[in-house]
N, CA, C and O atoms as a GROMACS GRO file, in nm:
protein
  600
    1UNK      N    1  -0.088  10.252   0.386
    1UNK     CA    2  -0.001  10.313   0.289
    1UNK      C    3   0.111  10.389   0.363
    1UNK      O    4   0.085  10.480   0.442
    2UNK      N    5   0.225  10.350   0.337
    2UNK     CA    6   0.333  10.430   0.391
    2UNK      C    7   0.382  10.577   0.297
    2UNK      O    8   0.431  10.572   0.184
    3UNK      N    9   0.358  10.684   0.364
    3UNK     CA   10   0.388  10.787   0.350
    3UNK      C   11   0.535  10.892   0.432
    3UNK      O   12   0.578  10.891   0.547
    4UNK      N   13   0.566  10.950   0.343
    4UNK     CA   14   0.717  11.036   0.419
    4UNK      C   15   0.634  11.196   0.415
    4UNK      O   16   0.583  11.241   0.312
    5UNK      N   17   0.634  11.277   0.567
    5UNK     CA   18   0.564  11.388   0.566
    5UNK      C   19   0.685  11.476   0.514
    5UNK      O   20   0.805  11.449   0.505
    6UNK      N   21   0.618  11.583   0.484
    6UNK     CA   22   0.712  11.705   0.428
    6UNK      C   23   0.698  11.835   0.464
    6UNK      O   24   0.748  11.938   0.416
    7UNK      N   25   0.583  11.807   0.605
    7UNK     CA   26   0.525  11.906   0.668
    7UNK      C   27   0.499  11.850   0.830
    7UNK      O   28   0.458  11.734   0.841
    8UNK      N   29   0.520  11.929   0.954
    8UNK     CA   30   0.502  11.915   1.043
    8UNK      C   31   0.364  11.870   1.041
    8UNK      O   32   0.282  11.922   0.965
    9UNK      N   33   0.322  11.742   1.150
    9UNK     CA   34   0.186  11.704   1.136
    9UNK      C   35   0.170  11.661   1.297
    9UNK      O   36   0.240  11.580   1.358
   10UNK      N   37   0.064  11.734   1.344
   10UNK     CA   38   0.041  11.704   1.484
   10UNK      C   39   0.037  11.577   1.546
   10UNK      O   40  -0.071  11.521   1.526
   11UNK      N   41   0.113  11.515   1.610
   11UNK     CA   42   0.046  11.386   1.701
   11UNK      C   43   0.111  11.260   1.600
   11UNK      O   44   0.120  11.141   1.627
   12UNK      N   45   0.166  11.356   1.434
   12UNK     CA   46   0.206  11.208   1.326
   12UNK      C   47   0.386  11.190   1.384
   12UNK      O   48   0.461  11.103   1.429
   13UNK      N   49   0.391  11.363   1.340
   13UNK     CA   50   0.561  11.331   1.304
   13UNK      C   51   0.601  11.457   1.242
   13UNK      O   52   0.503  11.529   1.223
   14UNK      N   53   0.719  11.511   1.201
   14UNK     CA   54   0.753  11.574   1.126
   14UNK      C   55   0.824  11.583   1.022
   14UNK      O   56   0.822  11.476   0.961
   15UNK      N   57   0.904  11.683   0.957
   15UNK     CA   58   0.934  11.636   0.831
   15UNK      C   59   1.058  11.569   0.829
   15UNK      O   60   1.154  11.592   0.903
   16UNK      N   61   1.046  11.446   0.698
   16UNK     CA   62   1.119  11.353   0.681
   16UNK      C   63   1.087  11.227   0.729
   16UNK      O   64   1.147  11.124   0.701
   17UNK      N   65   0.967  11.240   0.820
   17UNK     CA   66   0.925  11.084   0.903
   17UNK      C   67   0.878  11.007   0.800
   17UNK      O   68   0.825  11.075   0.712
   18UNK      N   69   0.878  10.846   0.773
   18UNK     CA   70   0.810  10.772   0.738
   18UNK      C   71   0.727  10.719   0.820
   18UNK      O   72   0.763  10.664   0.924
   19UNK      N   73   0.553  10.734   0.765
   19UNK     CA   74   0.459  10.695   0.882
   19UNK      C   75   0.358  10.585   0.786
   19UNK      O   76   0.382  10.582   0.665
   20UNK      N   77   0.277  10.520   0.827
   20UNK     CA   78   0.206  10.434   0.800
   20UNK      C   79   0.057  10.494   0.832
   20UNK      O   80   0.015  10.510   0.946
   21UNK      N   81  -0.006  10.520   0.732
   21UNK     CA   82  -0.141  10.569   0.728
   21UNK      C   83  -0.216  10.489   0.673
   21UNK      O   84  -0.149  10.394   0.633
   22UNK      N   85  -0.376  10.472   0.638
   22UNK     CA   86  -0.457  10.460   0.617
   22UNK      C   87  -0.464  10.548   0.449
   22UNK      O   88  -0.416  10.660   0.430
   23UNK      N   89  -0.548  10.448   0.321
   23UNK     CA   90  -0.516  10.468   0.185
   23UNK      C   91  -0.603  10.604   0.199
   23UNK      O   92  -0.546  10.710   0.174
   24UNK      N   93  -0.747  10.606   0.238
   24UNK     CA   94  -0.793  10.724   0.181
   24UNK      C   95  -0.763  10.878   0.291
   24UNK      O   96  -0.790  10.994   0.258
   25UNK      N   97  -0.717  10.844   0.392
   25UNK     CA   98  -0.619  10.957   0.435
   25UNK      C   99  -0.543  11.000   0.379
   25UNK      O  100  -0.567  11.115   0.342
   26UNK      N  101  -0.420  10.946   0.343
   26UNK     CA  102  -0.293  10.968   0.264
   26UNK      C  103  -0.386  11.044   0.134
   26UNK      O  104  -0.382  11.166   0.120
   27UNK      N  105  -0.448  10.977   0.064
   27UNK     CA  106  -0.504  11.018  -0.083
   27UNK      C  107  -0.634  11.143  -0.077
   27UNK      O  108  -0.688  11.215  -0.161
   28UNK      N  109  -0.644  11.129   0.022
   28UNK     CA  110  -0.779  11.246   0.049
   28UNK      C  111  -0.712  11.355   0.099
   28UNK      O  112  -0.721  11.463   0.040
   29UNK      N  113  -0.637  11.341   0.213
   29UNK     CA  114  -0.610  11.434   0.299
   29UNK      C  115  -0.432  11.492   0.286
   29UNK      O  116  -0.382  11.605   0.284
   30UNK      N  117  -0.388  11.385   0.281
   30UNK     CA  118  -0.208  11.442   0.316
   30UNK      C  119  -0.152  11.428   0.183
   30UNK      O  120  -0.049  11.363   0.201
   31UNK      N  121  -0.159  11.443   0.109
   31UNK     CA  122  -0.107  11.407  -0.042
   31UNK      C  123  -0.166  11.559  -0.091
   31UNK      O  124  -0.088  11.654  -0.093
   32UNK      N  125  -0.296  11.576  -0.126
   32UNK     CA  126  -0.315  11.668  -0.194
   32UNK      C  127  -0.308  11.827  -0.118
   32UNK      O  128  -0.305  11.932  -0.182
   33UNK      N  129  -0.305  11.818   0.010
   33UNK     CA  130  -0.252  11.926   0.090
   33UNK      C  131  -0.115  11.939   0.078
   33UNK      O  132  -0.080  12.048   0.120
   34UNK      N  133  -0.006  11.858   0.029
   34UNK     CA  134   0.115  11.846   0.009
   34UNK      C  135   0.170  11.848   0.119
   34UNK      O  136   0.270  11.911   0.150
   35UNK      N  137   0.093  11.763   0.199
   35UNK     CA  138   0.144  11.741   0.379
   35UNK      C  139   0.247  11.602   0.386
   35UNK      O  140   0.322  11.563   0.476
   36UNK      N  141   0.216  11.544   0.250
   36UNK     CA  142   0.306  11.431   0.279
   36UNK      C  143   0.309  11.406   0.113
   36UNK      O  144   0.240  11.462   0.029
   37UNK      N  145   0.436  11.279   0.089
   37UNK     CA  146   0.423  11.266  -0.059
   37UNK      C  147   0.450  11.089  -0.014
   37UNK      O  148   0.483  11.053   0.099
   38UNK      N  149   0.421  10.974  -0.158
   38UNK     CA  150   0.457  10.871  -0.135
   38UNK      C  151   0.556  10.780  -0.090
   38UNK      O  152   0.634  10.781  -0.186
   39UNK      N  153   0.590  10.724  -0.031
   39UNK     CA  154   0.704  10.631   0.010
   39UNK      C  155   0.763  10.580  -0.068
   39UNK      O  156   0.810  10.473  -0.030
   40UNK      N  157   0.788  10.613  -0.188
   40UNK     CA  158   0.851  10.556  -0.298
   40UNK      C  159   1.018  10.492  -0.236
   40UNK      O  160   1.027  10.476  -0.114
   41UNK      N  161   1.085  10.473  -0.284
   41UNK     CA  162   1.286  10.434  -0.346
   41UNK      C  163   1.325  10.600  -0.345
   41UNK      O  164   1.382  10.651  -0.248
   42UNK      N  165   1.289  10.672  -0.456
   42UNK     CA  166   1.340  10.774  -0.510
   42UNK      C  167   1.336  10.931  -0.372
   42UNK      O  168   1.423  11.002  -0.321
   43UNK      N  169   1.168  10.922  -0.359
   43UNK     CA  170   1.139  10.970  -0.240
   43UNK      C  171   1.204  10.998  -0.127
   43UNK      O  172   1.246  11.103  -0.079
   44UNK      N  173   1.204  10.845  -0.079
   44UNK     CA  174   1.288  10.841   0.049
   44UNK      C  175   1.449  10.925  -0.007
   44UNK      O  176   1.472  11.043   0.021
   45UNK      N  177   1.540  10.843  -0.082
   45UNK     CA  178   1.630  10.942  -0.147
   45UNK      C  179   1.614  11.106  -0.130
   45UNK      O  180   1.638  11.176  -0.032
   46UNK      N  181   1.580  11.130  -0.220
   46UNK     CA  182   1.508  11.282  -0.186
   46UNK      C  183   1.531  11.343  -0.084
   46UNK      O  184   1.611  11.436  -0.075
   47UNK      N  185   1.450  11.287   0.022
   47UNK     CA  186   1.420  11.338   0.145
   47UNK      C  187   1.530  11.339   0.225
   47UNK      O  188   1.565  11.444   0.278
   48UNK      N  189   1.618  11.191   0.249
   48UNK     CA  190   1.759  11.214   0.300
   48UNK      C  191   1.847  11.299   0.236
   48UNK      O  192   1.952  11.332   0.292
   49UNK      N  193   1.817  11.340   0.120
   49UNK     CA  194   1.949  11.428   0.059
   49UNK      C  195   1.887  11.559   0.093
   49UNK      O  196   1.969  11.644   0.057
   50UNK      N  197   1.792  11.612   0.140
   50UNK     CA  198   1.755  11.732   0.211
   50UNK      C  199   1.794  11.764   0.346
   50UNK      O  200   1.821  11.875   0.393
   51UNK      N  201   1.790  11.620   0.417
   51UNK     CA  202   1.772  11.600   0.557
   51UNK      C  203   1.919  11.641   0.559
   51UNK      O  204   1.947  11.741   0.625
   52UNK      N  205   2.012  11.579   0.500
   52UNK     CA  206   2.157  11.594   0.516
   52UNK      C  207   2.209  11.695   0.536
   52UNK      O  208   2.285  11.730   0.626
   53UNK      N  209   2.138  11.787   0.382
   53UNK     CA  210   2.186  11.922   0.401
   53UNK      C  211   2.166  12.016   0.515
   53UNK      O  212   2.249  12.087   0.572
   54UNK      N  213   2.025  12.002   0.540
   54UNK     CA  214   1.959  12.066   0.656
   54UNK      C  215   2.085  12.071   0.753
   54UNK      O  216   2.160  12.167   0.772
   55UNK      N  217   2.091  11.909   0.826
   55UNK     CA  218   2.219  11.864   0.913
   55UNK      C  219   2.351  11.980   0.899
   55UNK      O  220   2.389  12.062   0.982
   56UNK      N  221   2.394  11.956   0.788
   56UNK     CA  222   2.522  12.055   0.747
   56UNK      C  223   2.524  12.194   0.771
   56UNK      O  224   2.624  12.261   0.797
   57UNK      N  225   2.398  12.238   0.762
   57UNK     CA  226   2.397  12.374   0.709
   57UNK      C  227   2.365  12.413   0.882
   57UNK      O  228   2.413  12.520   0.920
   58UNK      N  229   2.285  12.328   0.987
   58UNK     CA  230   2.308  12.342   1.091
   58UNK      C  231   2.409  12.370   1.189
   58UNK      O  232   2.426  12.443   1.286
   59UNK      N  233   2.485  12.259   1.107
   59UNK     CA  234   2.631  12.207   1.207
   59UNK      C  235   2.750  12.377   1.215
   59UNK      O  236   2.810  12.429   1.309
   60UNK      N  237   2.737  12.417   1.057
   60UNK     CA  238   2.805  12.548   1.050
   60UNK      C  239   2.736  12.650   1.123
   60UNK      O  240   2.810  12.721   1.191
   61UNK      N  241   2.616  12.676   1.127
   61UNK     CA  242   2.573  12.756   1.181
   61UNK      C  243   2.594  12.748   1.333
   61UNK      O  244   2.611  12.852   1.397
   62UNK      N  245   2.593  12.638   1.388
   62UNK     CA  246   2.626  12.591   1.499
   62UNK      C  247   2.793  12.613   1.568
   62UNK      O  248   2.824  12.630   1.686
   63UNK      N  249   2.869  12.605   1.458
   63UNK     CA  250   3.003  12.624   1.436
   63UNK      C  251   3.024  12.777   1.463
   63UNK      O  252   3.070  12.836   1.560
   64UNK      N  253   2.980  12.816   1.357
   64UNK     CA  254   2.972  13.003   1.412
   64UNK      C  255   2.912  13.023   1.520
   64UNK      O  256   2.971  13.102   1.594
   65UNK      N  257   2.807  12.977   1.562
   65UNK     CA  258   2.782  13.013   1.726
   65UNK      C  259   2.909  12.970   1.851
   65UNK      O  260   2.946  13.030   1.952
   66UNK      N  261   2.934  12.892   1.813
   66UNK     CA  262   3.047  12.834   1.909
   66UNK      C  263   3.147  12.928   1.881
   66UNK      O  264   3.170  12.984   1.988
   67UNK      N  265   3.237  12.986   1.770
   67UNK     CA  266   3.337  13.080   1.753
   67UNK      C  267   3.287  13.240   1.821
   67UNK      O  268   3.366  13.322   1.867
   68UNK      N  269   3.191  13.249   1.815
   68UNK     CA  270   3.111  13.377   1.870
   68UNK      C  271   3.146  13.359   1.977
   68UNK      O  272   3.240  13.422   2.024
   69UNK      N  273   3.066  13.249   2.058
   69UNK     CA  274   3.117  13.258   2.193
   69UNK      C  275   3.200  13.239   2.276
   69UNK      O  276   3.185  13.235   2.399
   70UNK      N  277   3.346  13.216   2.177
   70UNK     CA  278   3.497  13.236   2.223
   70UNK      C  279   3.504  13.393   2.208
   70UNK      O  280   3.572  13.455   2.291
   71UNK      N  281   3.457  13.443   2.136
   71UNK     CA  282   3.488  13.602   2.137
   71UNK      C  283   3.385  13.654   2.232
   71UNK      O  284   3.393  13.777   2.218
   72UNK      N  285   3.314  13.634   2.301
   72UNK     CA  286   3.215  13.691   2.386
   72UNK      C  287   3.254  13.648   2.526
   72UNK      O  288   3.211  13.710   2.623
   73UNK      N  289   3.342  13.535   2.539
   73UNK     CA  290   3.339  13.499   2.677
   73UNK      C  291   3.459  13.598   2.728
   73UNK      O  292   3.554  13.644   2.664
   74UNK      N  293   3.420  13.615   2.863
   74UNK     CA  294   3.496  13.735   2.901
   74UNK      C  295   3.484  13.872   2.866
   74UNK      O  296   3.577  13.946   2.901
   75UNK      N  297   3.359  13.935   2.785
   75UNK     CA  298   3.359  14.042   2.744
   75UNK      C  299   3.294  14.120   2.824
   75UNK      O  300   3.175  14.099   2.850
   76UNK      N  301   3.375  14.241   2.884
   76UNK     CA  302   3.277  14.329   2.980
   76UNK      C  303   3.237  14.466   2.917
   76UNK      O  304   3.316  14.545   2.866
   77UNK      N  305   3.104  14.483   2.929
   77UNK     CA  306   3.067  14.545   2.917
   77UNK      C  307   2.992  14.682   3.002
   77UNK      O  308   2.886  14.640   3.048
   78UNK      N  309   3.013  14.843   3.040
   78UNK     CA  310   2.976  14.932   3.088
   78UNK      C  311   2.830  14.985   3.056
   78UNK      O  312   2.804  15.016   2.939
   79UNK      N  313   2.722  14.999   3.167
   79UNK     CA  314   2.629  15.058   3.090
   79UNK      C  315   2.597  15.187   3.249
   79UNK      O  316   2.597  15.158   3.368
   80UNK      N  317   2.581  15.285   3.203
   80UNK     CA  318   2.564  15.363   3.283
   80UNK      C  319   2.416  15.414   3.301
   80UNK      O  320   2.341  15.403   3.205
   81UNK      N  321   2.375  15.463   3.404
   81UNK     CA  322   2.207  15.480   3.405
   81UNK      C  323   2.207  15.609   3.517
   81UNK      O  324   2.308  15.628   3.584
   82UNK      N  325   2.111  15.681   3.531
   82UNK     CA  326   2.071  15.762   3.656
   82UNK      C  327   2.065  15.644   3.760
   82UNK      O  328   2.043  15.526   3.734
   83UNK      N  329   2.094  15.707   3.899
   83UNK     CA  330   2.110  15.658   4.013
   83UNK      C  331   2.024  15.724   4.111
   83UNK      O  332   2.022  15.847   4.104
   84UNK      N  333   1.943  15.661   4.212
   84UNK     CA  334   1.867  15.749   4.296
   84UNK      C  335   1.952  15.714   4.445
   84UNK      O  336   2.074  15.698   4.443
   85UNK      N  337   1.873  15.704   4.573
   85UNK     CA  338   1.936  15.669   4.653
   85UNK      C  339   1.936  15.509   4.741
   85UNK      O  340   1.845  15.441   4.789
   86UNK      N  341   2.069  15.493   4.733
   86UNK     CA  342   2.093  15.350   4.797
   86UNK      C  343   2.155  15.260   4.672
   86UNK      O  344   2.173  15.138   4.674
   87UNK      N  345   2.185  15.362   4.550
   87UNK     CA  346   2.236  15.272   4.446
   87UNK      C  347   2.147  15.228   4.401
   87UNK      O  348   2.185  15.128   4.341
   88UNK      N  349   2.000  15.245   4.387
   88UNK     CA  350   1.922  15.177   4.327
   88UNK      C  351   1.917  15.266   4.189
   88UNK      O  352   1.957  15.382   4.191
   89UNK      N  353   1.884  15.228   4.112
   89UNK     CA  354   1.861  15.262   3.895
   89UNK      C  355   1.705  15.306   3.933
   89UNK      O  356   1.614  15.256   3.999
   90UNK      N  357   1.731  15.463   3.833
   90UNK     CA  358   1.598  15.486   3.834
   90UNK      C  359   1.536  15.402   3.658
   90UNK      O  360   1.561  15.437   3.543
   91UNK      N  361   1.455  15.293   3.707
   91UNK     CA  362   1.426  15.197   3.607
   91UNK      C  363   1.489  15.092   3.626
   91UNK      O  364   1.495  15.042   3.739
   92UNK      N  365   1.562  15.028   3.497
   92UNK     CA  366   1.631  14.862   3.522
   92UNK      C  367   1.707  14.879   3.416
   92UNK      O  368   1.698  14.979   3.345
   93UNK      N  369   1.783  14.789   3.398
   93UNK     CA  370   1.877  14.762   3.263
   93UNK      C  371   1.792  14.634   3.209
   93UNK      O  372   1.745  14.540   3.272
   94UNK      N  373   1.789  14.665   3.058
   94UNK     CA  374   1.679  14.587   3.000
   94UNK      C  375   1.823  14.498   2.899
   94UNK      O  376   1.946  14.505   2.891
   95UNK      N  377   1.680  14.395   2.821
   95UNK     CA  378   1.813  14.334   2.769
   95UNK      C  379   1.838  14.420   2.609
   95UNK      O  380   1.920  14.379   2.527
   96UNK      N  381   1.772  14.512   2.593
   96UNK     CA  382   1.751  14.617   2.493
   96UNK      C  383   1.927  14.704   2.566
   96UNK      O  384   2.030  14.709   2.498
   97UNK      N  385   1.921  14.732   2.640
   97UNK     CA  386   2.026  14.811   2.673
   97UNK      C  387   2.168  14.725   2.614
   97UNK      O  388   2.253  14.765   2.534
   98UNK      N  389   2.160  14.604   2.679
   98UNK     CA  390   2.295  14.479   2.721
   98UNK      C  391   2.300  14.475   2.552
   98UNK      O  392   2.399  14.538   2.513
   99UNK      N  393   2.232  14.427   2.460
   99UNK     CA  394   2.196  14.433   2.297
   99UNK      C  395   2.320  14.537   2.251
   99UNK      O  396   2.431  14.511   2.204
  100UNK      N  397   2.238  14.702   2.292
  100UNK     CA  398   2.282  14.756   2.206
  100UNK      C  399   2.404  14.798   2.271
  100UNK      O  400   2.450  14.885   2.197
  101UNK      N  401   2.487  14.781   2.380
  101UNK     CA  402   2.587  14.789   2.421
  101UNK      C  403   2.742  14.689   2.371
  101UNK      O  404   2.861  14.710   2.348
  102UNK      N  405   2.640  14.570   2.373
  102UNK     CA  406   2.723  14.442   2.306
  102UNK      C  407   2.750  14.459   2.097
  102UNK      O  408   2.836  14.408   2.025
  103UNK      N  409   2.618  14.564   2.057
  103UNK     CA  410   2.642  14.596   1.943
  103UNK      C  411   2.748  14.689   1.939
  103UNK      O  412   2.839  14.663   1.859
  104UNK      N  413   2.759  14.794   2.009
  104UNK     CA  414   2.835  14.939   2.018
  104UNK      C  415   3.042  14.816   2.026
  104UNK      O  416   3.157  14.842   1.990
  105UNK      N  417   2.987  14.717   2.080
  105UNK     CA  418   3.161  14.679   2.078
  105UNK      C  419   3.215  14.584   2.003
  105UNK      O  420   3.316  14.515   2.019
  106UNK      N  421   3.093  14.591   1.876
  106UNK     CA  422   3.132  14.525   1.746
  106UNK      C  423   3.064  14.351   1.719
  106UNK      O  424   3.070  14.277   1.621
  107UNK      N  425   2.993  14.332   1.878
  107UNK     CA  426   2.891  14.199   1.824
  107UNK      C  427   2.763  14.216   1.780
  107UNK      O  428   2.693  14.315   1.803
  108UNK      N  429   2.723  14.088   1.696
  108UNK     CA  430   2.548  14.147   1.611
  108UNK      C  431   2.510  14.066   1.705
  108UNK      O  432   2.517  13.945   1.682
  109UNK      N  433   2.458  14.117   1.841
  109UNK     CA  434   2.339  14.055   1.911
  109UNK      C  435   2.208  14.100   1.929
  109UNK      O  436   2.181  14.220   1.942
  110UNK      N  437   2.109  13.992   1.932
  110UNK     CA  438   2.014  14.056   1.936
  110UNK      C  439   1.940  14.077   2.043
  110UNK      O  440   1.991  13.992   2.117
  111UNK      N  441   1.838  14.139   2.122
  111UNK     CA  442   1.837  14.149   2.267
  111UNK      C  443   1.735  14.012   2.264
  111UNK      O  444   1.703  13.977   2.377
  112UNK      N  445   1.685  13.939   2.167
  112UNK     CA  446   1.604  13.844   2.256
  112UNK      C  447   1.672  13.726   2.262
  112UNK      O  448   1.609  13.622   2.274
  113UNK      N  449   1.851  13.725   2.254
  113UNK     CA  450   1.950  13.662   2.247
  113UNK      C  451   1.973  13.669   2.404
  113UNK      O  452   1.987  13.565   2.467
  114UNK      N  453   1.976  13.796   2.468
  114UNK     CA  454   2.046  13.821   2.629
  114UNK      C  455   1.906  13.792   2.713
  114UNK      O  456   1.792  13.839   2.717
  115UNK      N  457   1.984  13.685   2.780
  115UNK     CA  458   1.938  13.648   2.931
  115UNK      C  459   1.926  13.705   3.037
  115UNK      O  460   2.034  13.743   3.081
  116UNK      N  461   1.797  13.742   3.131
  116UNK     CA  462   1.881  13.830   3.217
  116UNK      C  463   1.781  13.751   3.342
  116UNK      O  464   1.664  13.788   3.335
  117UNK      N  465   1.800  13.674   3.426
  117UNK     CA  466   1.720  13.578   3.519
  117UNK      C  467   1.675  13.694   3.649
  117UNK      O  468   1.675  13.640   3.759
  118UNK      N  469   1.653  13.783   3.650
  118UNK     CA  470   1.609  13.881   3.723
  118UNK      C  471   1.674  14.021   3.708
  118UNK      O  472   1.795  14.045   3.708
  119UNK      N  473   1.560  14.118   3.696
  119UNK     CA  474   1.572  14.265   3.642
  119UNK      C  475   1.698  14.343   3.750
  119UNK      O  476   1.696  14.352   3.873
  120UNK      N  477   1.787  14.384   3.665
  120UNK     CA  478   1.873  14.478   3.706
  120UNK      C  479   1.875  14.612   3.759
  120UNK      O  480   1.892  14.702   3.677
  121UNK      N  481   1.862  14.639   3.869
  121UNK     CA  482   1.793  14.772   3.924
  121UNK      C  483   1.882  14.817   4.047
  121UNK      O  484   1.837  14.873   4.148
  122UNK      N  485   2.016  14.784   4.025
  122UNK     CA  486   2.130  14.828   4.132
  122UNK      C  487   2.233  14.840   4.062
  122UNK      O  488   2.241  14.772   3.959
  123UNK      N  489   2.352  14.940   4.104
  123UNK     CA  490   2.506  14.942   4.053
  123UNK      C  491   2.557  14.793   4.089
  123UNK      O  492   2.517  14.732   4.188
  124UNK      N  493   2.656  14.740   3.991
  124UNK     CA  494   2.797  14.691   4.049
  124UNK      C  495   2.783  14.556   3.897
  124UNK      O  496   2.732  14.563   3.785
  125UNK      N  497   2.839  14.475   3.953
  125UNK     CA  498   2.879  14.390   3.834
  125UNK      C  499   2.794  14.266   3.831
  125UNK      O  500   2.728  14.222   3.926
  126UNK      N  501   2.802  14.222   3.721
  126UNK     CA  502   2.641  14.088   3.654
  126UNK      C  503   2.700  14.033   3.607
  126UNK      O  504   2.797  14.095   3.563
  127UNK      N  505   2.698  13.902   3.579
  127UNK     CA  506   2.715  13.798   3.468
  127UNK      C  507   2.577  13.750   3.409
  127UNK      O  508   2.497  13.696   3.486
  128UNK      N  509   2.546  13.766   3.280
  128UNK     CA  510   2.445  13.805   3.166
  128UNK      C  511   2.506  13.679   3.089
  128UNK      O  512   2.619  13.663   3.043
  129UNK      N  513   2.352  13.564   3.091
  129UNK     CA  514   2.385  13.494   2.976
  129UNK      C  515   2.346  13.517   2.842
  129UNK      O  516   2.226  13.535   2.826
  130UNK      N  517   2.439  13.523   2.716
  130UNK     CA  518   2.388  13.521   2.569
  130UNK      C  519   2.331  13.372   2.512
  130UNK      O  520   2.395  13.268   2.535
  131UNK      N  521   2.227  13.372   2.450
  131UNK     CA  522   2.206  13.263   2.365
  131UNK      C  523   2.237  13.298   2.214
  131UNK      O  524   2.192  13.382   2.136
  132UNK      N  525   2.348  13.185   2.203
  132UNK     CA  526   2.356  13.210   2.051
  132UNK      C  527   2.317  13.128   1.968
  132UNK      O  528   2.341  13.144   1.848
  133UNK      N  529   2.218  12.973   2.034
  133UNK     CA  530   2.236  12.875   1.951
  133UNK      C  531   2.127  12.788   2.042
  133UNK      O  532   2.109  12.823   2.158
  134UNK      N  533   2.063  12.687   1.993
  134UNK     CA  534   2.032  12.612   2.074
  134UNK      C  535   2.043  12.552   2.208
  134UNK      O  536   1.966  12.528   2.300
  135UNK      N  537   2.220  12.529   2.175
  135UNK     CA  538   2.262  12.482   2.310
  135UNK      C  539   2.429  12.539   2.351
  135UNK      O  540   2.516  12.494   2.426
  136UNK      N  541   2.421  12.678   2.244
  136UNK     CA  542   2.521  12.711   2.262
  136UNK      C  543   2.498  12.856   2.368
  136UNK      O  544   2.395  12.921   2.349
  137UNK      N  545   2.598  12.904   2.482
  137UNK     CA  546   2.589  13.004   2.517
  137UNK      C  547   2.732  13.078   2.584
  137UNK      O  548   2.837  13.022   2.617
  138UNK      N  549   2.701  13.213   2.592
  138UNK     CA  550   2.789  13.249   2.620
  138UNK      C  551   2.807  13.360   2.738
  138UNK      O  552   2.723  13.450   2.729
  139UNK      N  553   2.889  13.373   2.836
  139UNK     CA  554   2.842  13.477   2.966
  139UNK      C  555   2.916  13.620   2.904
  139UNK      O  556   2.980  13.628   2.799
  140UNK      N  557   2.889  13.722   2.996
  140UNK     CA  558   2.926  13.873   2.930
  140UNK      C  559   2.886  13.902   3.114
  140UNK      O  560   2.818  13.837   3.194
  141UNK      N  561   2.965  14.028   3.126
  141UNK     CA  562   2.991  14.054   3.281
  141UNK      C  563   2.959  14.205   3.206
  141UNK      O  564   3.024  14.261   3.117
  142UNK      N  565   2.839  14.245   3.273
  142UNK     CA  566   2.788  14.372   3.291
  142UNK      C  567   2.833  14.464   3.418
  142UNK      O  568   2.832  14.416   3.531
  143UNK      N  569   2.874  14.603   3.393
  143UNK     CA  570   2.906  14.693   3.504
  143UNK      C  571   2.822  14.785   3.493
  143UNK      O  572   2.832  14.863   3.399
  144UNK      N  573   2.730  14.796   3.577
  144UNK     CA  574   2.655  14.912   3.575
  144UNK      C  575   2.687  15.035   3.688
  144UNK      O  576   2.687  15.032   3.811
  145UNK      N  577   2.711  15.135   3.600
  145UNK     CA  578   2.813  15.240   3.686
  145UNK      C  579   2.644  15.365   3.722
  145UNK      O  580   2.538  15.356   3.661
  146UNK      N  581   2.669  15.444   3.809
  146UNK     CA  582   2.630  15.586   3.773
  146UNK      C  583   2.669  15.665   3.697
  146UNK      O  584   2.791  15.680   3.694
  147UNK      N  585   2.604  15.727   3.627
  147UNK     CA  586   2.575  15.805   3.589
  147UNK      C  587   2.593  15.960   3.637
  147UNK      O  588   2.512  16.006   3.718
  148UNK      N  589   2.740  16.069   3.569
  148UNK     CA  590   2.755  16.148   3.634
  148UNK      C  591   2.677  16.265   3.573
  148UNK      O  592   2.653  16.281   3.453
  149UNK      N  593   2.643  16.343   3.673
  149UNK     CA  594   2.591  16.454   3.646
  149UNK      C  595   2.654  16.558   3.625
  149UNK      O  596   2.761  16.584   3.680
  150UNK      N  597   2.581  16.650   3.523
  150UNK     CA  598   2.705  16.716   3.484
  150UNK      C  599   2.623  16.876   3.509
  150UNK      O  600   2.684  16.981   3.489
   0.00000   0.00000   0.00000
């Protein structure tokens, strides 16, 4: 019996696949769990006119990630910290810091958006990747200054 899932299914497929099962699987198991529905004409229909939208509603979202990261590329950002000796940070710059710094200059990022491929624990300047998207990203040049005492 050919069935279209409407639910991620381990090892089958996911949603929108047409798969070929076995009658009292489909009718025992994936049908009345609403893991899958019949292979009908109408069905299949259905399912591509979801799939489409899905597609679309991706592509924009995808679109706004890409415009984001024309406004992010090149953006430097200052974060200042206590300093001990040799320039080393007492602590690190987290991506909690890079977040709310990149928020303070008017972007909604979120910190499990910023990349940081090894902990920041010295003055001077970084290039910090953002993820905004699957396969979209964007760099941001961190300055981490001291911190004056006052």
């Amino acid at each position: 019996m050919k069935v279209i899932l409407v639910e991620e299914l381990e090892g089958r497929g996911s949603f929108g696949d047409i798969i070929t099962v076995k009658d009292g699987f489909a009718n025992n198991y994936l049908i009345p769990r609403k893991l899958a529905i019949p292979a009908t004409e109408g069905n299949i229909k259905h399912i591509k006119d979801i799939l489409s939208q899905k597609a679309r509603k991706l592509e924009k979202i995808r679109a706004q990630a890409q415009e984001l990261a024309k406004k992010l590329e090149g953006v430097e950002i200052t974060i200042k910290k206590p300093v001990g000796q040799n320039g080393k940070l007492f602590g690190s710059i987290t991506t909690s810091d890079i977040a709310k710094a990149l928020n303070e200059k008017g972007f909604n990022i979120d910190r499990k958006q910023v990349m940081i491929s090894s902990p920041i624990k010295n003055l001077g300047l970084y290039t910090v990747k953002i993820r905004l998207h699957n396969d979209v990203y964007a760099s941001v040049k961190v300055n981490v200054e001291e911190e004056q005492k006052q």
